[in-house]
C-alpha distance (Angstrom), angle and dihedral (degrees) to the residues before:
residue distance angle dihedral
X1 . . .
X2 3.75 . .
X3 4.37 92.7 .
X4 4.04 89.2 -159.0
X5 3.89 94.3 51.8
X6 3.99 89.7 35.4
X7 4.01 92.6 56.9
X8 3.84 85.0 40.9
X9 3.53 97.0 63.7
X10 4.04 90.2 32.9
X11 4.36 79.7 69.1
X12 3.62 89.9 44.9
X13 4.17 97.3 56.4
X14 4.01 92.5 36.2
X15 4.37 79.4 58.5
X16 3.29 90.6 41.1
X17 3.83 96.4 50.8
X18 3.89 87.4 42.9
X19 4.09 92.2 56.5
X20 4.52 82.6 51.1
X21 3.48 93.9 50.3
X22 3.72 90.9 45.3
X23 3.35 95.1 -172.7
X24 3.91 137.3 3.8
X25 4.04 133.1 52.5
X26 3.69 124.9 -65.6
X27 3.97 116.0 -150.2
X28 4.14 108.3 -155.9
X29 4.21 112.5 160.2
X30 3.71 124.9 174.5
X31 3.80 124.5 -100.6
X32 4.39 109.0 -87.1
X33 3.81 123.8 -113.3
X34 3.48 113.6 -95.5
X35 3.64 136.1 -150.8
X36 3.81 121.5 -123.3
X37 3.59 99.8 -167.0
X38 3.79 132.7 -44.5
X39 3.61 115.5 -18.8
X40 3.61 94.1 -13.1
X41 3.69 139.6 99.7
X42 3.79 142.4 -141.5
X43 3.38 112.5 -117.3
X44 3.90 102.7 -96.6
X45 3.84 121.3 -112.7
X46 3.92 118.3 176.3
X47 3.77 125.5 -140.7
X48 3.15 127.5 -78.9
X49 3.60 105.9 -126.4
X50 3.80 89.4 37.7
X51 3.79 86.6 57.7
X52 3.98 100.3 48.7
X53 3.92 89.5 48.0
X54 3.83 95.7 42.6
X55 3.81 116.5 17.4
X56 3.96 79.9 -145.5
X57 3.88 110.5 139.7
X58 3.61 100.8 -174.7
X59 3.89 128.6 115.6
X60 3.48 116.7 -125.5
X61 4.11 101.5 38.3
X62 3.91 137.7 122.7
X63 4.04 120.6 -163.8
X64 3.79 108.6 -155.6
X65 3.79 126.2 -166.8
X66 3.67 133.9 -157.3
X67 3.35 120.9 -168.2
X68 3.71 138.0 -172.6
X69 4.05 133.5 69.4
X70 3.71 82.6 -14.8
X71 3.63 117.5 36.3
X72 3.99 126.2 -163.7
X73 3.36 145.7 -178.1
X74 3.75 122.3 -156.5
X75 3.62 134.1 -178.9
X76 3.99 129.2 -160.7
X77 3.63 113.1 -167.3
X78 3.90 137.6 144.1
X79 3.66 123.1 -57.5
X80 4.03 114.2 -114.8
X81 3.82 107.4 -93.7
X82 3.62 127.9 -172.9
X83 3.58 104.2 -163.1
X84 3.96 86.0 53.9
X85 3.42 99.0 39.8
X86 3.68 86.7 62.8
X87 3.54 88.5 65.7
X88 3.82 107.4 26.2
X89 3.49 103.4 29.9
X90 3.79 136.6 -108.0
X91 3.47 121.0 -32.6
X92 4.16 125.2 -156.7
X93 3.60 91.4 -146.1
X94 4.04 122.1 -166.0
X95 4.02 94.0 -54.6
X96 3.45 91.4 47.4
X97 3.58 102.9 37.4
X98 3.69 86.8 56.9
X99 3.62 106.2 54.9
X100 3.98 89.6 36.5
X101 3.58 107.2 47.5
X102 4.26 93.2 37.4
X103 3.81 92.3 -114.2
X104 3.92 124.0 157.2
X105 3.73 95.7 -140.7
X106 4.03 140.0 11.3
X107 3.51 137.5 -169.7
X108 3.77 148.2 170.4
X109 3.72 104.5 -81.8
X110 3.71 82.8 -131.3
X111 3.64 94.1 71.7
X112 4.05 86.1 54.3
X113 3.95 84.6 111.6
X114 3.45 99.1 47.3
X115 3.71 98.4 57.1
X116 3.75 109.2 34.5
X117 3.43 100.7 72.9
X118 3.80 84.6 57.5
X119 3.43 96.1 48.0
X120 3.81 87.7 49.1
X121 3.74 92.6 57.5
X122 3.77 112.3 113.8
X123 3.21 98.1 2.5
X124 3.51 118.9 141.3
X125 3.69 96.3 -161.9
X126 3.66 141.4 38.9
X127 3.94 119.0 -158.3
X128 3.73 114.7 -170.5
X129 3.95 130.0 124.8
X130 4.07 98.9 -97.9
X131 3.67 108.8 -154.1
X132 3.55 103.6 30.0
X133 3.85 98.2 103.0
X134 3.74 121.3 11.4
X135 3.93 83.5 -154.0
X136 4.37 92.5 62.7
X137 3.88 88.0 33.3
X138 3.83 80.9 65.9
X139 3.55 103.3 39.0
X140 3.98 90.9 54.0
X141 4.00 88.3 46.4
X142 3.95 85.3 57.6
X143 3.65 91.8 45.0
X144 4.01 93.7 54.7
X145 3.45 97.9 35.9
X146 4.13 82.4 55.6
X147 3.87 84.9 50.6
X148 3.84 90.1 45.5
X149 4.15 95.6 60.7
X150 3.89 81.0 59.1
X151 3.88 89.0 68.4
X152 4.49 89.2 100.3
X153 3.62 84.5 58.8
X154 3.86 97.8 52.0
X155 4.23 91.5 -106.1
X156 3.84 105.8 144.3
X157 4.01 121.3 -162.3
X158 3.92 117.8 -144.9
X159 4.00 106.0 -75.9
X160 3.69 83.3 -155.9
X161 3.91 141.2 73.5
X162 3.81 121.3 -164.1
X163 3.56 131.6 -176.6
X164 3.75 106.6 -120.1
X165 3.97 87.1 -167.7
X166 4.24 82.5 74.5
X167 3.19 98.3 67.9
X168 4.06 101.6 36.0
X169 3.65 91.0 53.6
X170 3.68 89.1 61.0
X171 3.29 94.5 45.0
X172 3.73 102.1 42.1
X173 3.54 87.5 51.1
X174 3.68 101.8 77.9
X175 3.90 112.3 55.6
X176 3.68 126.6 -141.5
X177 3.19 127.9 -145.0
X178 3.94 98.9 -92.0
X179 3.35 87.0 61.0
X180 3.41 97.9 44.9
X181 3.91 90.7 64.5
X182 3.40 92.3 57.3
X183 3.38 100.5 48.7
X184 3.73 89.5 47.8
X185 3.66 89.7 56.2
X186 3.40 95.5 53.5
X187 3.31 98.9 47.2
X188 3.65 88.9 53.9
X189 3.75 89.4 49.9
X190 4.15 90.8 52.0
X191 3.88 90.6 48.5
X192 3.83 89.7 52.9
X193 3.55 89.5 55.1
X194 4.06 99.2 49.3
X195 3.57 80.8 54.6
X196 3.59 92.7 55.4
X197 3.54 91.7 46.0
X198 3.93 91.0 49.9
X199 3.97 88.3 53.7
X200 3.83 91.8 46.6
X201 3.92 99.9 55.2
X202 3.56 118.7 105.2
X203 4.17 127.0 154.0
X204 4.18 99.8 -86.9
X205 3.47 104.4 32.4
X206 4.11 107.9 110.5
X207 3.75 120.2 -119.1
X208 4.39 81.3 -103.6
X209 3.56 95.8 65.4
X210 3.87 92.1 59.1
X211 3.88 80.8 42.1
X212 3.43 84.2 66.0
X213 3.47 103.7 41.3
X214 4.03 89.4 62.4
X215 3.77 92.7 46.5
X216 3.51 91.7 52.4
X217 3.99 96.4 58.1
X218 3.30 94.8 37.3
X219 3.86 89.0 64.6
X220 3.91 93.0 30.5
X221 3.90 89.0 65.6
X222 3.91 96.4 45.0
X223 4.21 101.3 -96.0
X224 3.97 108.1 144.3
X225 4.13 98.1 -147.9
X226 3.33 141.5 3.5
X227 3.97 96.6 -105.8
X228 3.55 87.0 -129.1
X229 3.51 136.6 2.0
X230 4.24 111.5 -84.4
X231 3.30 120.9 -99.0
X232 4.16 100.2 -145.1
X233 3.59 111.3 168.8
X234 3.95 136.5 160.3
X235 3.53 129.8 -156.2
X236 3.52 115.3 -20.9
X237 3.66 101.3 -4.7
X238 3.75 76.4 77.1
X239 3.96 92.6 78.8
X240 3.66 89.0 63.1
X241 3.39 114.0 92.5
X242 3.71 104.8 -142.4
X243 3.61 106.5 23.8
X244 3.72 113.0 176.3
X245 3.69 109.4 156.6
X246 4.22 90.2 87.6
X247 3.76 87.4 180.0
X248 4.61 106.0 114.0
X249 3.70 124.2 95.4
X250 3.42 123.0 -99.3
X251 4.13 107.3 -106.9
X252 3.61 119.0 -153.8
X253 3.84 114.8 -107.5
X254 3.97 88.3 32.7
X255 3.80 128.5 121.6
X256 4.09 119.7 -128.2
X257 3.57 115.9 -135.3
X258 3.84 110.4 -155.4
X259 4.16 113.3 -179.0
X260 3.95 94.7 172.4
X261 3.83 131.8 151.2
X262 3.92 134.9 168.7
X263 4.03 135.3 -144.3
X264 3.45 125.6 -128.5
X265 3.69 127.3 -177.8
X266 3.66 81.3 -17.9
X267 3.89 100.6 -57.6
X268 4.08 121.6 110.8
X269 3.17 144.2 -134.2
X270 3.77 123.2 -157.3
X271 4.16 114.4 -162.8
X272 4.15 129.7 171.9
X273 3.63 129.2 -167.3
X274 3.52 134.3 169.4
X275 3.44 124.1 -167.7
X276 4.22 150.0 158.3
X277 3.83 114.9 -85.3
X278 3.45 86.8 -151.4
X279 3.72 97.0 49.6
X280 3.93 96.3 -115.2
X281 3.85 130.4 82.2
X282 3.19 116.3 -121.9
X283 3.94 116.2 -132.2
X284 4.07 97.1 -98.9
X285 3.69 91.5 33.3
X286 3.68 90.6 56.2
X287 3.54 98.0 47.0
X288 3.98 90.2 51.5
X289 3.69 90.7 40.7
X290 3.73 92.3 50.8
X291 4.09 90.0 45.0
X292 4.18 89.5 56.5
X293 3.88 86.3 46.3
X294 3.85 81.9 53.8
X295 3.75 99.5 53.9
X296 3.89 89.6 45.6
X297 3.46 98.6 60.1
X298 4.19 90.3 43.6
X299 3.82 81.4 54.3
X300 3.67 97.0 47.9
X301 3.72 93.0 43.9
X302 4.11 86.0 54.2
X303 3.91 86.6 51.6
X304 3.64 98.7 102.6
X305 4.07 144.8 103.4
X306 3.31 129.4 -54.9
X307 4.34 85.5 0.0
X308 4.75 110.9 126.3
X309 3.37 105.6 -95.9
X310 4.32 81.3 -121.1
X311 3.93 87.9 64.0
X312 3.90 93.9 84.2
X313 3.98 87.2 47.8
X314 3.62 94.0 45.9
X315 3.53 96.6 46.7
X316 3.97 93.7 43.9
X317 4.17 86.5 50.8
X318 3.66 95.2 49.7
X319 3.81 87.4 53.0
X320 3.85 88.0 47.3
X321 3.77 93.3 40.7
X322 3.76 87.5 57.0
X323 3.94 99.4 56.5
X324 3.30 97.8 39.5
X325 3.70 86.4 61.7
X326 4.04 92.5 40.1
X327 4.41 82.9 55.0
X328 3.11 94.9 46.5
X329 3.53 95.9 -116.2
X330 3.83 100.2 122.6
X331 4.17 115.5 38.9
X332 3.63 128.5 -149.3
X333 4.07 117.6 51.6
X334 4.05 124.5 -62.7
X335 3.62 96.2 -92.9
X336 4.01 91.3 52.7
X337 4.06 94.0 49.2
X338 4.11 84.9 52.0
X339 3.62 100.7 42.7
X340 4.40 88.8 44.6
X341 3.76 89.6 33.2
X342 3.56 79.1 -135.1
X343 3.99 73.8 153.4
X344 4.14 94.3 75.9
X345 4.14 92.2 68.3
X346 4.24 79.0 81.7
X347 4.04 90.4 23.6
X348 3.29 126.5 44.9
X349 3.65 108.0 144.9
X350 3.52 131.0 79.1
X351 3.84 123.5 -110.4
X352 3.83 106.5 -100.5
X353 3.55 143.7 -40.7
X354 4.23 143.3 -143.7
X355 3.76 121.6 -72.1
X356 3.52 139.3 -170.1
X357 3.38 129.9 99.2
X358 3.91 93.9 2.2
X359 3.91 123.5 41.2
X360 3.95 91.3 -121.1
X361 4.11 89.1 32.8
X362 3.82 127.7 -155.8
X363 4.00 116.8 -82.9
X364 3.67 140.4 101.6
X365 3.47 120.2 -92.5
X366 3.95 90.2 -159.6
X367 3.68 140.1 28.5
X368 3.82 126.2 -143.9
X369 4.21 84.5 -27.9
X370 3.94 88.3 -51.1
X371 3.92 118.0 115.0
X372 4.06 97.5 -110.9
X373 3.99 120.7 -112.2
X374 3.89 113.5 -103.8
X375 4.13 103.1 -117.7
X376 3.67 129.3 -177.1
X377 3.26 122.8 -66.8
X378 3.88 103.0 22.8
X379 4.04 114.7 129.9
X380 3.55 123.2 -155.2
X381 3.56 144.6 156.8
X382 3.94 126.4 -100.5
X383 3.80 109.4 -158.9
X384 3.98 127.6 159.7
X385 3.38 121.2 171.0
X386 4.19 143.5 167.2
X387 3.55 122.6 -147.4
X388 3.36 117.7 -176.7
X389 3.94 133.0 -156.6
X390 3.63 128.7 -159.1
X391 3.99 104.9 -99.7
X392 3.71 133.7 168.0
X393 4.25 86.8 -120.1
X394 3.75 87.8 46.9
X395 3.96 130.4 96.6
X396 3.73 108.0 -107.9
X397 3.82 84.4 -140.0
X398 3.47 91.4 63.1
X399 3.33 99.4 45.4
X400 4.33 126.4 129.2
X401 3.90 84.8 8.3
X402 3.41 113.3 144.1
X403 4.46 127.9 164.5
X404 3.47 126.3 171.5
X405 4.48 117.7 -174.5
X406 3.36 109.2 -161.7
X407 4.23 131.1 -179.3
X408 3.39 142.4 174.2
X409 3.75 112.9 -122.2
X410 3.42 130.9 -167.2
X411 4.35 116.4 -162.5
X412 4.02 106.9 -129.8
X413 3.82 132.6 179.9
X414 3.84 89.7 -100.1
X415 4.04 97.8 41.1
X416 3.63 121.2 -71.9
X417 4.00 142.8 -43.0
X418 3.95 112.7 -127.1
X419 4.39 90.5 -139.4
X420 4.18 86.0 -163.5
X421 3.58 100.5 42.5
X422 4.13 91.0 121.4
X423 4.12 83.6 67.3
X424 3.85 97.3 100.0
X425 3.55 108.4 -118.7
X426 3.84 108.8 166.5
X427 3.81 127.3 104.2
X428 3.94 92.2 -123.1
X429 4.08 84.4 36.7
X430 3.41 90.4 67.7
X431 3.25 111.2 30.5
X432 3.63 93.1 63.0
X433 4.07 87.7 53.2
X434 3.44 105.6 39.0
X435 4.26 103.9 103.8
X436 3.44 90.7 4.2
X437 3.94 93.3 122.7
């Protein structure tokens, strides 16, 4: 990510969150280090709203706003320390943060105390996200109580709470452009390493070793973390939903589910493929494989402005609904498997969901009860699937078959922009890459 234009548009959303509160202070910090085991850390990952208001990746931070006549923006963060920095890495401290990150004011997070119940003071309104740590829910009860034992003197604490969360959902919701880039990137970076993957399956290599193989090019090409762990799983572990153990051998005649994403510069990517071990569909996996790809491109097609976010879903599960009639896997006619959703026994998920800086990203699904309108600049994912269990009512052919599609989508003034499309997808596609390594 361009750091100049990043930081830019970091300004622009702390204004822009300043002109929603209208007036008040607005209490965001970064997610804490935490400790893996003994001695050793998890790799550290900021929070997300921190990050989109600050660009500040350092542990152990809080960005506060004031807004009003006279608007501010003040970071806390860690003092520069040479002893740690030995260890840890440098630090850009208060003077650095500053002048780096384009804030109005920094300080030593250790002052954090000290100066919030001043900032508090007057203020008619406190935005933070109540409930999200027991630990800060505390801390900013101490601070107003501290502000409340100023009440002789004519000091007032904020009468009001708001949920900062409202307004950053909205706002996250709609990309811009910087963000855009990245997300593009790594969702070019995630479809590079399905196709690894694809060229690196044989029968006998364990679900880890392709495990590996995405890792690998995710890092190769510059992402920072898988945005999730990958989901790699062969044969039936592919009819449960969020397989993680990635640890069976790869059978011939089996299909390879791979639900695999990276990060980069904090923004994810989320990518499914499903494909033959062996490199050739069988007959029944085909037809199921090519009745997923079905749904997914009615769901893409219903990807567009000013469509209900549920349109994609319901026009994937129609699709669905109708082939598991036509195999026999659902009974009764169409309009009975919709109306019982007899359909959800082979799926049960919905269609897709936001993503950005998280996996499952901030946004409202609906609006005052109503389905919202898809706008420009929204991403989400589109992601049928069919997994299906041995059952006395059930095919034997179709049996332990389960396939999952899934894109990253971007809304545009003209329809949408499939972000993942260079992740092969199509039955000859694949079958002349699979093993190809």
């Amino acid at each position: 990510m361009d750091t100049y234009s990043n930081l830019s548009r970091c300004a622009e959303r702390r204004h822009a969150l300043q002109a929603r509160m209208g007036k008040g202070v607005a209490i965001i910090p970064t997610a804490p280090a935490r400790m893996r085991n003994r001695d050793s850390d998890y790799l550290y990952r900021f929070d997300s709203y921190f990050y989109y208001l600050s660009g500040f990746p350092e542990p152990e931070a809080v960005l506060v706003l004031v807004a009003g006549e006279e608007p501010r923006s003040i970071l806390f963060c860690r003092k520069r320390d040479p002893a740690r920095e030995l260890w840890e890495g440098v630090r850009n401290g208060p003077e650095g943060a500053k002048a780096a990150f384009g804030l109005d004011e920094a300080h030593a997070v250790e002052t954090l105390d000290e100066h919030m119940p001043k900032l508090l003071a007057d203020q008619p309104v406190l935005h933070y996200a109540p409930g999200a740590s027991a630990a800060w829910d505390a801390r900013i009860m101490g601070w107003l109580n501290e502000v409340r034992t100023q009440a002789r003197a004519g000091v007032a604490a904020p009468s009001e709470i708001r949920d900062v969360r409202t307004a950053l959902d909205e706002m996250r919701l709609i990309k811009d452009d910087t963000e855009l880039a990245v997300m593009r990137r790594a969702a070019a970076i995630s479809a590079a390493a399905h196709e690894r993957a694809m060229r690196a399956t044989r029968p006998g290599r364990n679900e880890y070793e392709i495990e590996a193989e995405l890792l690998y090019e995710f890092r190769r090409r510059g992402a920072q973390f898988p945005a999730y762990w990958p989901i790699v799983a062969g044969g039936v572990n592919a009819c449960i939903l969020h397989y993680r153990d990635n640890s069976a051998r790869l059978a011939e005649g089996d299909l390879l589910l791979i639900d695999a994403g990276c990060e980069l510069d904090g923004y994810a990517s989320d990518l499914t493929r499903t494909f033959p071990v062996s490199g050739k569909f069988g007959g029944a996996q085909k037809d199921v494989y090519e009745l997923v790809l079905a749904a997914q491109a009615a769901a893409i097609a219903a990807v567009k402005v000013g469509n209900r976010w549920d349109e994609p879903h319901d026009a994937a599960v129609k699709t669905l609904a109708r082939g598991f009639v036509d195999f026999g896997l659902c009974h009764g006619t169409f309009e009975q498997v919709i109306e019982t959703e007899d359909y959800k026994r082979f799926y049960m998920h919905r269609t897709g969901h936001w993503l950005g800086l998280d996996v499952h990203d901030a946004g409202e699904y609906k609006s005052a009860g109503e389905w919202r309108r898809l706008e420009a600049g929204m991403t989400l994912t589109v992601e049928p699937g069919c997994y299906i269990r041995p059952g006395d009512d059930v095919p034997r052919e179709f049996w332990n078959i389960g396939v999952r599609i899934e894109d990253d989508v971007v809304v545009t003034s003209t329809g949408c922009d499939v972000l993942t499309a260079a992740a092969p997808k199509s039955v000859r596609d694949i079958e002349a890459l699979v093993g190809r390594g």
